[in-house]
C-alpha positions in Angstrom: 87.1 11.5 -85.9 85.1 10.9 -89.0 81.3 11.4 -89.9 79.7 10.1 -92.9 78.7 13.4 -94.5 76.5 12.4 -97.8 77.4 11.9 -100.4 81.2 12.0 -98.7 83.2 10.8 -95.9 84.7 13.7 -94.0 87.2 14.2 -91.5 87.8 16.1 -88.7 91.7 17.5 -88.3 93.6 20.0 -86.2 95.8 22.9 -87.1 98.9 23.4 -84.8 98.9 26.7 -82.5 101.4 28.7 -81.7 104.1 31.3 -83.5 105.5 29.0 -86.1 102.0 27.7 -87.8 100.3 30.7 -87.5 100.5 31.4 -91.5 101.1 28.2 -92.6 98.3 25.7 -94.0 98.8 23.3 -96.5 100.4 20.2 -95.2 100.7 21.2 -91.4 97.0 19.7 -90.5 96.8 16.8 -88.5 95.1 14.2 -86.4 95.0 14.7 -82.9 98.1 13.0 -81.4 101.0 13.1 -78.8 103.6 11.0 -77.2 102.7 8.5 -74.3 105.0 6.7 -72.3 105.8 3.0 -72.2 103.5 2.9 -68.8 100.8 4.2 -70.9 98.7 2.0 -73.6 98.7 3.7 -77.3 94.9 3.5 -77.5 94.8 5.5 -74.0 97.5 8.2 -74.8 95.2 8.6 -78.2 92.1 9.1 -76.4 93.8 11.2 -74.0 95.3 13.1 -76.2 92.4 13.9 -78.7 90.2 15.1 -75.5 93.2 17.5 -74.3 94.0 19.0 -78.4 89.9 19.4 -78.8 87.9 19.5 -75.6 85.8 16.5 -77.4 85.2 13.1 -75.9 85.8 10.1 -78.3 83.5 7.7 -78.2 84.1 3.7 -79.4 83.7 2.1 -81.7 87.5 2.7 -82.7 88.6 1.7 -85.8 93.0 0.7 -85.6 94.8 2.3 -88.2 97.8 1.2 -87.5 101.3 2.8 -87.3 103.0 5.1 -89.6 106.3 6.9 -89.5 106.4 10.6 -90.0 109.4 12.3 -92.8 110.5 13.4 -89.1 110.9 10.0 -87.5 107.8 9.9 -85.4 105.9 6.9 -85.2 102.2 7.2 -85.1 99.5 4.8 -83.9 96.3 6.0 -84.9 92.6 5.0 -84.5 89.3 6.3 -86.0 85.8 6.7 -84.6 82.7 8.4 -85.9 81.0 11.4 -84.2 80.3 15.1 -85.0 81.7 18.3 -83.6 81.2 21.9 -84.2 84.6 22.9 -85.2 84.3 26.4 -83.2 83.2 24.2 -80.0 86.9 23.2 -79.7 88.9 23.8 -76.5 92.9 22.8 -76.6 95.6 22.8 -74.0 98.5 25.5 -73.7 102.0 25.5 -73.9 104.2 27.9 -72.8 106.6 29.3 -75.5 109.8 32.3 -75.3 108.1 34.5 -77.6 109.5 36.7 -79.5 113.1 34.1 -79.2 115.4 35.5 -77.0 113.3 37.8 -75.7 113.0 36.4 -72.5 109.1 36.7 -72.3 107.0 33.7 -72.1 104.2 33.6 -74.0 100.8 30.6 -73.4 99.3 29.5 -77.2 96.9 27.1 -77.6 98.5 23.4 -79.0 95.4 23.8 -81.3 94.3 26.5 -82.4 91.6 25.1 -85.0 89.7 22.2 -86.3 87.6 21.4 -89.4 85.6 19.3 -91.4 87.6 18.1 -94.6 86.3 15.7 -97.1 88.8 12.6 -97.8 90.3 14.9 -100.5 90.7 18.1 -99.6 92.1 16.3 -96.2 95.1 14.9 -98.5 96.0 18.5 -99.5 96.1 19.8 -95.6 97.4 16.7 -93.6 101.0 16.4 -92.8 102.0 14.3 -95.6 103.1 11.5 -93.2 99.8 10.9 -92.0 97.6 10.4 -95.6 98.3 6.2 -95.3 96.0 7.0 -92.3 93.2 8.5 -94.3 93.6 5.9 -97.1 93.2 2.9 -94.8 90.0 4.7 -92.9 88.7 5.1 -96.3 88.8 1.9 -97.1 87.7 0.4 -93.9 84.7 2.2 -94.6 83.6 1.2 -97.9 84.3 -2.3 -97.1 82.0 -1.9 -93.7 
């Protein structure tokens, strides 16, 4: 999700719940995302998946991104769309974690546990560095508009 936020565009992106991100900030943001099957189209597991990660319904126009491949392997399809959130607003899914490991107790987190605002910029310094091409090529889609 974008918004045109004068004089800047901004973006909105999603910090990972759970144990392991807890302290960590710098390059673990994100775009809402998930896996999808081959039953399932990649524009409808995206739309899925950004209403489950932050309770917020996308709306078209969607702008295609196109794929990237994570340092991990994963490919990524994404697509942008304008709209406006209030970051504290956002409502994610669970999953169910053995917390502390080997403890034997299983703990529910939140698969996000934030979202914010970050201009194109400040979004390069927080996004998984496998996903800047995305903001790049939604940057330029929009000054060309």
């Amino acid at each position: 999700m974008y918004r045109r936020s004068k004089p800047q565009l901004e973006v909105f992106l999603i910090h990972p719940g759970g144990p392991y991100w807890f302290n960590k900030d710098l390059g673990v943001w994100s775009i809402p995302k998930g896996e999808y099957t081959e039953e399932e189209q990649a524009i409808d597991a995206a739309l899925r998946e950004f209403l489950e990660e932050t309770g917020f319904q996308p709306n078209p126009p969607f702008l295609e991104l196109g794929d990237v491949r994570q340092p991990g392997g994963k490919l990524v399809t994404a697509w942008g769309f304008e709209g406006d959130c209030h970051p504290q607003d956002l409502r994610s899914n669970t999953f169910t974690l053995e917390w502390p490991p080997k403890s034997g107790r299983q703990m529910e987190f939140p698969e996000v546990d934030r979202g914010a605002w970050y201009t194109i910029d400040a979004a390069r310094e927080r996004i998984n560095k496998g996903q800047v091409p995305f903001l790049d090529r939604l940057a330029h889609l929009i000054d060309h508009e």
